[in-house]
MOPAC internal coordinates of N, CA, C and O (Angstrom, degrees):
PM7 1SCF
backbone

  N    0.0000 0     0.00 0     0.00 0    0    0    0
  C    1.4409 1     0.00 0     0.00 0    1    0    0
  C    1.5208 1   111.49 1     0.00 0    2    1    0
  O    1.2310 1   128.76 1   134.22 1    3    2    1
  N    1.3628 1   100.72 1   -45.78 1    3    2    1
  C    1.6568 1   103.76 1  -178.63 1    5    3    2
  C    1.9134 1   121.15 1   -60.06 1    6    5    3
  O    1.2310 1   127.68 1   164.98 1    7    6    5
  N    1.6629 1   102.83 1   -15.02 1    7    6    5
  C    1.4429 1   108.89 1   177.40 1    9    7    6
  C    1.2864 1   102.16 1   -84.98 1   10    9    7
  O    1.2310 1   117.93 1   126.05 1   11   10    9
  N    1.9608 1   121.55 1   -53.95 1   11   10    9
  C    1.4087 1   109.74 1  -178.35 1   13   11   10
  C    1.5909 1   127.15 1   -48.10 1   14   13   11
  O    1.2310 1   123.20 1   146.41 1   15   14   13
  N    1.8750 1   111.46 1   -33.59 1   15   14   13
  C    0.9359 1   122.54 1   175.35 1   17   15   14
  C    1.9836 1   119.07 1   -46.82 1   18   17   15
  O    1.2310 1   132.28 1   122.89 1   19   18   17
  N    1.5646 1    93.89 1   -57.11 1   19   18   17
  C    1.3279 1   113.04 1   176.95 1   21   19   18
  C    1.7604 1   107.97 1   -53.31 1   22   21   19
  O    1.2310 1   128.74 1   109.84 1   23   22   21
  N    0.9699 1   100.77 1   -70.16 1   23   22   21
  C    1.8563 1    99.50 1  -170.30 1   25   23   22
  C    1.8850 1    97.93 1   -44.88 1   26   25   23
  O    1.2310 1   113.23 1   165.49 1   27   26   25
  N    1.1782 1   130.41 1   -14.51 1   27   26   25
  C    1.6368 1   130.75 1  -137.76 1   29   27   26
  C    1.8695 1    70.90 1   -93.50 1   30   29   27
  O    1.2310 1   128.58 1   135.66 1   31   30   29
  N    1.5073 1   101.07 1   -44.34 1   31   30   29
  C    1.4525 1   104.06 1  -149.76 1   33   31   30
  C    1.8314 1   103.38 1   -85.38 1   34   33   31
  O    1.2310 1   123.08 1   152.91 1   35   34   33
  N    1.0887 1   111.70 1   -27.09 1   35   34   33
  C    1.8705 1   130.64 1   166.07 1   37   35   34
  C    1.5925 1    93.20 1   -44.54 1   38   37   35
  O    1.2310 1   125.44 1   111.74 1   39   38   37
  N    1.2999 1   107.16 1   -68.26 1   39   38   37
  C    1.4808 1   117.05 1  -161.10 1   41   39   38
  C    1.6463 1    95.86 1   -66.91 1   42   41   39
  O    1.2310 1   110.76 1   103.20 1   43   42   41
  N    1.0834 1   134.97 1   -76.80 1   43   42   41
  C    1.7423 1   120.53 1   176.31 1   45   43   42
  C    1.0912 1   123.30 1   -29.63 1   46   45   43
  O    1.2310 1   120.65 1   162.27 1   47   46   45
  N    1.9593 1   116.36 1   -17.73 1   47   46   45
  C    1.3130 1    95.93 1  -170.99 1   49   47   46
  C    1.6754 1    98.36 1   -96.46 1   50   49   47
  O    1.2310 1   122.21 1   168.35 1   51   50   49
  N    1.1484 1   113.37 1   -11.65 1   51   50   49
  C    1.5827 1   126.69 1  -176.80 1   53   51   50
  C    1.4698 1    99.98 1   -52.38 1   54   53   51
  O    1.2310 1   123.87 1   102.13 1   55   54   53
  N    1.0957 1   110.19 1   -77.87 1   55   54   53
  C    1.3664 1   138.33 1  -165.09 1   57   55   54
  C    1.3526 1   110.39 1   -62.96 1   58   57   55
  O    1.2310 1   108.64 1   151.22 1   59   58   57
  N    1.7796 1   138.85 1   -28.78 1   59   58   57
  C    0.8672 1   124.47 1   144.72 1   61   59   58
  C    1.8181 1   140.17 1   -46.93 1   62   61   59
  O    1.2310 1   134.39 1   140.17 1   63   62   61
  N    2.1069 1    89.77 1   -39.83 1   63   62   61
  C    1.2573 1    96.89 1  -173.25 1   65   63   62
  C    1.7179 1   110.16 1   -76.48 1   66   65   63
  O    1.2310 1   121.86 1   169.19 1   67   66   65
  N    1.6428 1   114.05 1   -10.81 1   67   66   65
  C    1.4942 1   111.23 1  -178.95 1   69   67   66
  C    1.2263 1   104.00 1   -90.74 1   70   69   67
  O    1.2310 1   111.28 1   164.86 1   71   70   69
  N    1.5246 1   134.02 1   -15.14 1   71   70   69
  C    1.5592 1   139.92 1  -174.89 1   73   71   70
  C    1.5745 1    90.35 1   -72.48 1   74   73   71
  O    1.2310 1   120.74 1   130.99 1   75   74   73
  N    1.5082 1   116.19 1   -49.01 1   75   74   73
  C    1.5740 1   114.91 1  -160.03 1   77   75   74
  C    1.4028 1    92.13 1   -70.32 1   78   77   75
  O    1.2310 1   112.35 1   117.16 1   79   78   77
  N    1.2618 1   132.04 1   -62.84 1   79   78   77
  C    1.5848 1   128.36 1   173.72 1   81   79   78
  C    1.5090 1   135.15 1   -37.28 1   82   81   79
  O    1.2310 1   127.38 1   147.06 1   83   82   81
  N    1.0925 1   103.40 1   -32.94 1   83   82   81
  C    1.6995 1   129.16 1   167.55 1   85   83   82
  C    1.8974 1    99.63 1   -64.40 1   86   85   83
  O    1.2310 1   129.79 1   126.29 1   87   86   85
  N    1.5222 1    98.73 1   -53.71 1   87   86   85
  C    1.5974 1    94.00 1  -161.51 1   89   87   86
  C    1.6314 1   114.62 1   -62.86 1   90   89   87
  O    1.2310 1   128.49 1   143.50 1   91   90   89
  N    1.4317 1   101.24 1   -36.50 1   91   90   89
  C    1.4697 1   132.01 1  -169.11 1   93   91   90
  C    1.4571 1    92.24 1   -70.82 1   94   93   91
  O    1.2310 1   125.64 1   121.62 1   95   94   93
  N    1.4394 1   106.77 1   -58.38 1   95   94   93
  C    1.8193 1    91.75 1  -169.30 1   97   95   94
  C    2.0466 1    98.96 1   -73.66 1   98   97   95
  O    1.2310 1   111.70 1   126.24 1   99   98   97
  N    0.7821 1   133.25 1   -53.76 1   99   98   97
  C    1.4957 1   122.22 1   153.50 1  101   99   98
  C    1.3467 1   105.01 1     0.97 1  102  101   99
  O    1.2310 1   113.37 1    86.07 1  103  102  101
  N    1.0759 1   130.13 1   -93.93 1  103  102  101
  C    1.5137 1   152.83 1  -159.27 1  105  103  102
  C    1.7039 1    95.45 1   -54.63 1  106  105  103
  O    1.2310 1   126.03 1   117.24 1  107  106  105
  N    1.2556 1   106.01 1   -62.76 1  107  106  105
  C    1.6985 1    92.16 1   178.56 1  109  107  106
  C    1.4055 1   117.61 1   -38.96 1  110  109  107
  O    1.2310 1   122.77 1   128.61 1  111  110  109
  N    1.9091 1   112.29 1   -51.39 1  111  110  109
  C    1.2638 1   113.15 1  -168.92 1  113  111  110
  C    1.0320 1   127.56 1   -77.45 1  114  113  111
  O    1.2310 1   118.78 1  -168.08 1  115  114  113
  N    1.6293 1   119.93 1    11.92 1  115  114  113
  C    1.1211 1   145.19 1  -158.06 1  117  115  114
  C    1.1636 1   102.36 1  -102.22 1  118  117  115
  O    1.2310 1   123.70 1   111.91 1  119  118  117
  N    1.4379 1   110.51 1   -68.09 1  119  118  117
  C    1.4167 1   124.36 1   168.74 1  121  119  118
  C    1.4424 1   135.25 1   -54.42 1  122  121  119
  O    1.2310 1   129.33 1   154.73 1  123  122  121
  N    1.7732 1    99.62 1   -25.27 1  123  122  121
  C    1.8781 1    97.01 1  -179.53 1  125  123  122
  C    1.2470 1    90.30 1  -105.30 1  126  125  123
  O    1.2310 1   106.90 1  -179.68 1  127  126  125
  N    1.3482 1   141.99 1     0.32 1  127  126  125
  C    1.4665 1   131.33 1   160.43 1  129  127  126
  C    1.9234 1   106.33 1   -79.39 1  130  129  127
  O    1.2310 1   122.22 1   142.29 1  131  130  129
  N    0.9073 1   113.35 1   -37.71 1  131  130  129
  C    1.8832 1   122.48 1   171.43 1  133  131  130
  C    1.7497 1    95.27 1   -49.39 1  134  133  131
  O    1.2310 1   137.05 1   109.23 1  135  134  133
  N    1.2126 1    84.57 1   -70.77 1  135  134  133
  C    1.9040 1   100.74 1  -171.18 1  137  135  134
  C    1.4299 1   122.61 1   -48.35 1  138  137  135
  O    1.2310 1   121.12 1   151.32 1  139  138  137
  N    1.8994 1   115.46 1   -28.68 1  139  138  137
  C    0.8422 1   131.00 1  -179.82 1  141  139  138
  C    2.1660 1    97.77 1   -80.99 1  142  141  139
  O    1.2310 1   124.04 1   121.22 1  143  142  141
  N    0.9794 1   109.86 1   -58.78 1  143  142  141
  C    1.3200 1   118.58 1  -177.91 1  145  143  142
  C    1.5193 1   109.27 1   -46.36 1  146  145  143
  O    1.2310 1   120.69 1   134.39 1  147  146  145
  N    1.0989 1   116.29 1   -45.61 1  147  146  145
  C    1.2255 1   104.40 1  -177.21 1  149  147  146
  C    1.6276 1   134.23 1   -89.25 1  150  149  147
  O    1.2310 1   123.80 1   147.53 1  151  150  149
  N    1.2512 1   110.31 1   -32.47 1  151  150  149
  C    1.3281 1   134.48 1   178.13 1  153  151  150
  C    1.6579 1   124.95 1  -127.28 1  154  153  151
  O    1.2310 1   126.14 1  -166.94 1  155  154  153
  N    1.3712 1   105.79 1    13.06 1  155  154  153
  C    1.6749 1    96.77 1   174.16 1  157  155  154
  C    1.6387 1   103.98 1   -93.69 1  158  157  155
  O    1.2310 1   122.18 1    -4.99 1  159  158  157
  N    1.2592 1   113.43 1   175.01 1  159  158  157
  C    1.7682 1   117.61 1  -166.76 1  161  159  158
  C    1.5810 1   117.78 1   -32.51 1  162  161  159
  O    1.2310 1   128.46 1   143.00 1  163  162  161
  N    1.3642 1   101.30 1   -37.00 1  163  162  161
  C    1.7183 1   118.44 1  -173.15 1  165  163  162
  C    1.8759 1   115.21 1  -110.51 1  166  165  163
  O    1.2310 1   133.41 1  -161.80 1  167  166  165
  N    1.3428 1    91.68 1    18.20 1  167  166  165
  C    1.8214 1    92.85 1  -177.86 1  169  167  166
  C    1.0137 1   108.89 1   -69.04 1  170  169  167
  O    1.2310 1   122.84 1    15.20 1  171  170  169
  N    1.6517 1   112.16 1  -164.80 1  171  170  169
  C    1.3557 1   123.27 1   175.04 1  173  171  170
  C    1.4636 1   125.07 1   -69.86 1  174  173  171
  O    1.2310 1   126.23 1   109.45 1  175  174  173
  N    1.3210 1   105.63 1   -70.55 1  175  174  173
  C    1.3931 1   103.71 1   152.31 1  177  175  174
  C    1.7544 1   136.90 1   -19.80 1  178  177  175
  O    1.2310 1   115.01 1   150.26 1  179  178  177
  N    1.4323 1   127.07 1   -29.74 1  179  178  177
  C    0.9540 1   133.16 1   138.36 1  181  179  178
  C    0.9374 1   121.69 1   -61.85 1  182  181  179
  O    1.2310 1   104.05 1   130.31 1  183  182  181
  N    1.7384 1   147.00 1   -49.69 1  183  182  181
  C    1.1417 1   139.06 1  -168.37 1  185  183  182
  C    1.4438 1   105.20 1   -64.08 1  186  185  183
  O    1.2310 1   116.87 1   140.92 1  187  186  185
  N    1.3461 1   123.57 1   -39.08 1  187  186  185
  C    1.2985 1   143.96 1  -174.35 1  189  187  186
  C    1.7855 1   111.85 1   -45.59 1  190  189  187
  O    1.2310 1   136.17 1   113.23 1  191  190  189
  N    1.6320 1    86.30 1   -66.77 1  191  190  189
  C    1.3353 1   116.16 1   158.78 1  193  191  190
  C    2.5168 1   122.57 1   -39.83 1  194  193  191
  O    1.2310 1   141.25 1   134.48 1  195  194  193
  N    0.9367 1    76.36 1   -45.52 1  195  194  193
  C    1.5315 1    88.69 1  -177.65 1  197  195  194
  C    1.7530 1    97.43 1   -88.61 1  198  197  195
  O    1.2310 1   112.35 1   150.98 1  199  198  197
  N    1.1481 1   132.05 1   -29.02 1  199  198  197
  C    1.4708 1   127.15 1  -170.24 1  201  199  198
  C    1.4488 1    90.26 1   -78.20 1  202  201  199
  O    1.2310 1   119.78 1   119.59 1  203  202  201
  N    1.7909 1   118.03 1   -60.41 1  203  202  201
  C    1.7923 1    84.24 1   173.02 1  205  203  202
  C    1.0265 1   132.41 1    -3.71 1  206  205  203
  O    1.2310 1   132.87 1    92.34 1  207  206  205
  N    1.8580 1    92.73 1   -87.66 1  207  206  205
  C    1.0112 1   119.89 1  -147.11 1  209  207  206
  C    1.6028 1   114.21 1   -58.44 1  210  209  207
  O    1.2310 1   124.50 1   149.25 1  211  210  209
  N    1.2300 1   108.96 1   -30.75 1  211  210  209
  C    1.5693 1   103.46 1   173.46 1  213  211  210
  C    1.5114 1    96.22 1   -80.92 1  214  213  211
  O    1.2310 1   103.17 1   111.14 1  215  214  213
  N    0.8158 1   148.51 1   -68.86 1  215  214  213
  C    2.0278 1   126.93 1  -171.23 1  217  215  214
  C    1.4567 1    84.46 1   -18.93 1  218  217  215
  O    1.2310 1   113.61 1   103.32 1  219  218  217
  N    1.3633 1   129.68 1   -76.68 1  219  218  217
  C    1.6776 1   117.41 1  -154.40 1  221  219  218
  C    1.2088 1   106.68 1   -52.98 1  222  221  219
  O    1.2310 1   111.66 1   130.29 1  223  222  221
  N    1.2250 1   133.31 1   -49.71 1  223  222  221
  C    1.6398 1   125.88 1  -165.03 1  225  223  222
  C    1.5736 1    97.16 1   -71.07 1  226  225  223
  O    1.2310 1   115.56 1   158.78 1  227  226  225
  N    1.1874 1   126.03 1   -21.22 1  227  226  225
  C    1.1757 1   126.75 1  -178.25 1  229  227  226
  C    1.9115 1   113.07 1   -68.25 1  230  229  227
  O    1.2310 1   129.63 1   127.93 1  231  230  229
  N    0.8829 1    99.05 1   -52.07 1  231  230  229
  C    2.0703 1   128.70 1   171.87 1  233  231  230
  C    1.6120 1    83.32 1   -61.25 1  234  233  231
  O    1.2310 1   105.31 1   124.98 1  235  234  233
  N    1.5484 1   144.81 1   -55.02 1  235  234  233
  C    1.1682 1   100.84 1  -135.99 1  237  235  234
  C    1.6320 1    91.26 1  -102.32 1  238  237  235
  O    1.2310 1   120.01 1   156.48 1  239  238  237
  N    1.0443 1   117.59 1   -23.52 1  239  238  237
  C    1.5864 1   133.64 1   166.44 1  241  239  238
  C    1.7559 1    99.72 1   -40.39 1  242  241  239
  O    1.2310 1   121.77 1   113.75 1  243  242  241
  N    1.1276 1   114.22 1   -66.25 1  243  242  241
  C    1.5595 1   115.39 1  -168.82 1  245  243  242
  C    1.7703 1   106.30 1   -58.66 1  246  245  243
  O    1.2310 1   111.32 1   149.57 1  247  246  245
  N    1.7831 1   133.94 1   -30.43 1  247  246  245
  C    1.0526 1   128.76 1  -147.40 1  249  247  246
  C    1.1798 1    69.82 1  -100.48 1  250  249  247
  O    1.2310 1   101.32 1   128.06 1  251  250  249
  N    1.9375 1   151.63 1   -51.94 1  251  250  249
  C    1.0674 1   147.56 1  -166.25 1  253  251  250
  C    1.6469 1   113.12 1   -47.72 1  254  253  251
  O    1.2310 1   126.21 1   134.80 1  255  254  253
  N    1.3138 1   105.67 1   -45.20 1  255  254  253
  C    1.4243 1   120.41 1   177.88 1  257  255  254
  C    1.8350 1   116.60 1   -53.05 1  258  257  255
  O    1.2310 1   133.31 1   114.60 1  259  258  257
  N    1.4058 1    91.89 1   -65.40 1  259  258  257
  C    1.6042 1   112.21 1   155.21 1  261  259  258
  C    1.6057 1   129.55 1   -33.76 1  262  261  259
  O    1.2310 1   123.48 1   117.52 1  263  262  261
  N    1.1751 1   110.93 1   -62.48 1  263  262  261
  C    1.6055 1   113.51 1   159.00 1  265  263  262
  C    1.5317 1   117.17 1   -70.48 1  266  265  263
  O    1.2310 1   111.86 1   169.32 1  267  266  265
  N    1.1116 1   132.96 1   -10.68 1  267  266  265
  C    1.3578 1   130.50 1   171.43 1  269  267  266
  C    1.7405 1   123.39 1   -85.32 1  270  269  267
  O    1.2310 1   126.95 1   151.50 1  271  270  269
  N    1.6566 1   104.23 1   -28.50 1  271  270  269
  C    1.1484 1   130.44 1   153.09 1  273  271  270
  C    1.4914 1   125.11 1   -48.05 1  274  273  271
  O    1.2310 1   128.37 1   130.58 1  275  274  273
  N    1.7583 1   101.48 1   -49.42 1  275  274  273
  C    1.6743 1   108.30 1  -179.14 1  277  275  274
  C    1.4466 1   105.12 1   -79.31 1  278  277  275
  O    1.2310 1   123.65 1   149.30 1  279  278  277
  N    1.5772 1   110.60 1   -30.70 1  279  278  277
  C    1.5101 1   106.39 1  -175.48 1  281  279  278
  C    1.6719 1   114.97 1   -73.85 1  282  281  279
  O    1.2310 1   117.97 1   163.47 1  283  282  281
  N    1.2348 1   121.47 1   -16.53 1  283  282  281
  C    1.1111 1   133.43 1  -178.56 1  285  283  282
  C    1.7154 1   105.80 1   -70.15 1  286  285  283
  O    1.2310 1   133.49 1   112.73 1  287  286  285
  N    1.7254 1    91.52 1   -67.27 1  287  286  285
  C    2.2974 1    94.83 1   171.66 1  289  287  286
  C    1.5054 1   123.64 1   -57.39 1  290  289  287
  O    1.2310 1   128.80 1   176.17 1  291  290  289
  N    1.3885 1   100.65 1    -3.83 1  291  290  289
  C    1.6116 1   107.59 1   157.67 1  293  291  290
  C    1.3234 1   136.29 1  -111.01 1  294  293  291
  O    1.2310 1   132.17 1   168.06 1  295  294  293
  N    1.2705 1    94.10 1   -11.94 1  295  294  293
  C    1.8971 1    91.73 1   146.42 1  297  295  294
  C    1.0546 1   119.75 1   -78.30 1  298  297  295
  O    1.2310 1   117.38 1   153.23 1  299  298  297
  N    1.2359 1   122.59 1   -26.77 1  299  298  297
  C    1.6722 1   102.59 1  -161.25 1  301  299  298
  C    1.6465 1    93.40 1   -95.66 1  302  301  299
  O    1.2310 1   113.40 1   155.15 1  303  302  301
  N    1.1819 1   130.09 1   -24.85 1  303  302  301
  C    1.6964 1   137.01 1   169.27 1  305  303  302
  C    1.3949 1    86.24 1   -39.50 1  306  305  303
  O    1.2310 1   123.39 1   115.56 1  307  306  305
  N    1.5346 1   111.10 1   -64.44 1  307  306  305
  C    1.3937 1   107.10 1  -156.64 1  309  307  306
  C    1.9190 1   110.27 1   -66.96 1  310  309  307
  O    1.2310 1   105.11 1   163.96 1  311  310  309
  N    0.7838 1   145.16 1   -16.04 1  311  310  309
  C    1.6072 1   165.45 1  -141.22 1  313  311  310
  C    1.3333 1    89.35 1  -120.34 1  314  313  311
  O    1.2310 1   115.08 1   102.34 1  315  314  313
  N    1.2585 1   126.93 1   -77.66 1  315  314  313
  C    2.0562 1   116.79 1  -161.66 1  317  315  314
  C    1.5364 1    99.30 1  -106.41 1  318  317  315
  O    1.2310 1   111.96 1  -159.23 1  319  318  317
  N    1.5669 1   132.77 1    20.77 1  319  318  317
  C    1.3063 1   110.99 1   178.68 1  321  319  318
  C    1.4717 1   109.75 1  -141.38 1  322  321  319
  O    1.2310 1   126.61 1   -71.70 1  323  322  321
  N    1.7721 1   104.90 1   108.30 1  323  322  321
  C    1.5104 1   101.94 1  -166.96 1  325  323  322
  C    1.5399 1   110.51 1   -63.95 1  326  325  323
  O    1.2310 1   108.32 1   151.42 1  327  326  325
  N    1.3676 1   139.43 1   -28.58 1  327  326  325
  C    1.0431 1   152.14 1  -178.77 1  329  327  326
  C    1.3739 1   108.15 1   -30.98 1  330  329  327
  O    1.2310 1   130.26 1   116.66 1  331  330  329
  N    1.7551 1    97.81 1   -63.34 1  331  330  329
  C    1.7784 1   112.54 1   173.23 1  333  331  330
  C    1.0888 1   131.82 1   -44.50 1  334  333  331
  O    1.2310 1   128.88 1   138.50 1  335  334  333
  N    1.6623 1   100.49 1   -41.50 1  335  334  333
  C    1.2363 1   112.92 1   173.97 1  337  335  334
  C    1.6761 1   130.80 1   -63.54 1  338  337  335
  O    1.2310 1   131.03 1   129.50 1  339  338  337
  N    1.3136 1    96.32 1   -50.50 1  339  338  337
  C    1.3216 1   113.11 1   160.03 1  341  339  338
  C    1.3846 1   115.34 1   -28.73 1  342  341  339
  O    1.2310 1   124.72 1    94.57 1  343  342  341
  N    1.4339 1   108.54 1   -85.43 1  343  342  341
  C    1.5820 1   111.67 1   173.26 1  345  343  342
  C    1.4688 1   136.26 1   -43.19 1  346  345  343
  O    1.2310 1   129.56 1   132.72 1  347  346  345
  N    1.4201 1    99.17 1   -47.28 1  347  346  345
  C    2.0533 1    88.10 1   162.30 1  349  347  346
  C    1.4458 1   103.23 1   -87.06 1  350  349  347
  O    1.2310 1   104.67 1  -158.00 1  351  350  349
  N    1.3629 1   145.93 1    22.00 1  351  350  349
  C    1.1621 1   113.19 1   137.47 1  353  351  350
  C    1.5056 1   125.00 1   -94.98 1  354  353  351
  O    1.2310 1   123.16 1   179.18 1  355  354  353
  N    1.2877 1   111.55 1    -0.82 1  355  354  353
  C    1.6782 1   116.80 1   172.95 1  357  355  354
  C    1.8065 1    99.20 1   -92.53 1  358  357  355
  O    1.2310 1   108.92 1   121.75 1  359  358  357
  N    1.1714 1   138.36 1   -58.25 1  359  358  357
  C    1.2816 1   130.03 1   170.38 1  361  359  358
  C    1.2466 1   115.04 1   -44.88 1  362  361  359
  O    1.2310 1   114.02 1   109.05 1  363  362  361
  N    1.5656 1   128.93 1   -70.95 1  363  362  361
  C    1.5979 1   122.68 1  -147.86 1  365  363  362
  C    1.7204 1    88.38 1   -91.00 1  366  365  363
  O    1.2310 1   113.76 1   128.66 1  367  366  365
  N    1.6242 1   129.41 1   -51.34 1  367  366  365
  C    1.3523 1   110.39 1   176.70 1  369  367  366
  C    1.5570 1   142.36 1   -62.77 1  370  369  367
  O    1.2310 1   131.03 1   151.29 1  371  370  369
  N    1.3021 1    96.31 1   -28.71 1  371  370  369
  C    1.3540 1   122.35 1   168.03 1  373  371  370
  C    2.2021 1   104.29 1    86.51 1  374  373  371
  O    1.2310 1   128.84 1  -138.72 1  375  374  373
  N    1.1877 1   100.57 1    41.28 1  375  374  373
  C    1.3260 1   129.71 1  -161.99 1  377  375  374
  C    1.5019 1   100.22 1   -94.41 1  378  377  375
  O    1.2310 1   108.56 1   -51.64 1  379  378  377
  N    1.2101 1   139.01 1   128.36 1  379  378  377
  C    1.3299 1   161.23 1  -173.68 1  381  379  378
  C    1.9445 1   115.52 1  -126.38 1  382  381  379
  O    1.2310 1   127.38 1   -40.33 1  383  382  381
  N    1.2677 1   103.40 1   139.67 1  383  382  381
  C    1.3920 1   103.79 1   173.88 1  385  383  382
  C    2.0103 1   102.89 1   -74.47 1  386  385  383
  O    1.2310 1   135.28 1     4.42 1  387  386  385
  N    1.6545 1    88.04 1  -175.58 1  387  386  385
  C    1.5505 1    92.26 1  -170.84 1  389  387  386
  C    1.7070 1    99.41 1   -95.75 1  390  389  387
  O    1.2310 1   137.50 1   -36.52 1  391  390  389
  N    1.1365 1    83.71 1   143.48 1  391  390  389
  C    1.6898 1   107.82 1  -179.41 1  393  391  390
  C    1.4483 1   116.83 1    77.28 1  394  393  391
  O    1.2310 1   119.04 1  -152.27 1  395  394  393
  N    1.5130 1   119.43 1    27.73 1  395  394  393
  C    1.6082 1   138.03 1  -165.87 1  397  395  394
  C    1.5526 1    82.76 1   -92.40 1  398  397  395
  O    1.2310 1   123.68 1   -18.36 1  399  398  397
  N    1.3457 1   110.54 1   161.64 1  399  398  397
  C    1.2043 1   128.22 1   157.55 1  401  399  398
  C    1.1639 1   117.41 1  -105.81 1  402  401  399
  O    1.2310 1   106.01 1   -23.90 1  403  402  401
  N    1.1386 1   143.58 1   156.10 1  403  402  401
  C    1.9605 1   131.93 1   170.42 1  405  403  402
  C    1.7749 1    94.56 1  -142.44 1  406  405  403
  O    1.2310 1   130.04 1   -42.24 1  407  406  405
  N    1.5549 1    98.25 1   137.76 1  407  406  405
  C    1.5384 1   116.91 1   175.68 1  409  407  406
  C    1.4243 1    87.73 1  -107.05 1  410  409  407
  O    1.2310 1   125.29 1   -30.50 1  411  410  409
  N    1.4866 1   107.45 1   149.50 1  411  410  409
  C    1.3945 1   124.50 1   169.00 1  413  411  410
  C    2.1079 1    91.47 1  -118.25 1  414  413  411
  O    1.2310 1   130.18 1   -26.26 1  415  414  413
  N    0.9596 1    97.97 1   153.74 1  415  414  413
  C    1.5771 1    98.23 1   173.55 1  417  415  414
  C    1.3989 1   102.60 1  -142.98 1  418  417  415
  O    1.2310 1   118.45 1   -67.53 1  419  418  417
  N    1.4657 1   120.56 1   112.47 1  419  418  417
  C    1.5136 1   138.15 1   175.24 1  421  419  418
  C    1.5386 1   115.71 1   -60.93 1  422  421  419
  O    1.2310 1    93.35 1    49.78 1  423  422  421
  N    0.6282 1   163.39 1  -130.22 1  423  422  421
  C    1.8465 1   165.70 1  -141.14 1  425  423  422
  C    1.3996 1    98.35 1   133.94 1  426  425  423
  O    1.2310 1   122.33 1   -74.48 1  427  426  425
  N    1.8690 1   113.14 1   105.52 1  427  426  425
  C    1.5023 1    85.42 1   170.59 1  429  427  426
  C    1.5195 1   119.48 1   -65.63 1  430  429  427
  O    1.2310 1   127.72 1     8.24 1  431  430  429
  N    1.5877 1   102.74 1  -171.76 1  431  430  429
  C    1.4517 1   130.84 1  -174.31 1  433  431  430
  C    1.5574 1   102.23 1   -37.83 1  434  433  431
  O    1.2310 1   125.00 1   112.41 1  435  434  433
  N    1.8832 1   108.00 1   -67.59 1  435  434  433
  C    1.6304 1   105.79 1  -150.71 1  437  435  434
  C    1.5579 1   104.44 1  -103.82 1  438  437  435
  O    1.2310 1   115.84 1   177.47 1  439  438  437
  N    1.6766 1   125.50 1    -2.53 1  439  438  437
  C    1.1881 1   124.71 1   169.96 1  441  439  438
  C    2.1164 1   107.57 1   -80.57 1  442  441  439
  O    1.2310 1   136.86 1   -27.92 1  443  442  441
  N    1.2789 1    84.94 1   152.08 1  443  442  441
  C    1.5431 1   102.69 1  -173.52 1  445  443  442
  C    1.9457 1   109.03 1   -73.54 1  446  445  443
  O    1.2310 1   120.10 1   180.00 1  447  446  445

């Protein structure tokens, strides 16, 4: 009896010490699969990281689009509409018709 007893108790201790090994290696794979998920080259945190970043390319794509749009209705303003023309050549050239007068007005010295 005292041998069956013994092997009964061999074997519990087996099986405890592979349960504890099982749990432990568990827990490792637990953890470098966590660790892996979150922060290895392709984790979450990267994805996170990259979803920004496309909203921004997304925002700056659309305002690019937008100004390319306005720059477009101002070429062709400028191309079939003498009006346009007119005006940036009196603003940016500083160009006057004939027989115009033009005032320049100085700012004195100590007024703002």
């Amino acid at each position: 009896m005292k041998r069956s007893n013994q092997r009964r108790e061999t074997l519990k201790a087996r099986q405890k010490r592979r349960w504890r090994l099982s749990v432990i290696g568990g827990a490792f794979l637990m953890s470098y699969f966590t660790y892996s998920f979150l922060f290895d080259s392709m984790g979450f945190m990267k994805y996170l990281s990259m979803k920004r970043t496309q909203v921004q390319i997304t925002e700056e794509i659309k305002a690019l689009q937008e100004k390319n749009a306005r720059l477009r209705k101002d070429i062709e303003a400028v191309k079939t509409d003498p009006i346009t023309v007119e005006t940036l050549a009196r603003e940016r050239l500083g160009m006057v018709r004939k027989d115009e007068t033009v005032f320049f007005i100085v700012p004195e010295a100590g007024r703002p």
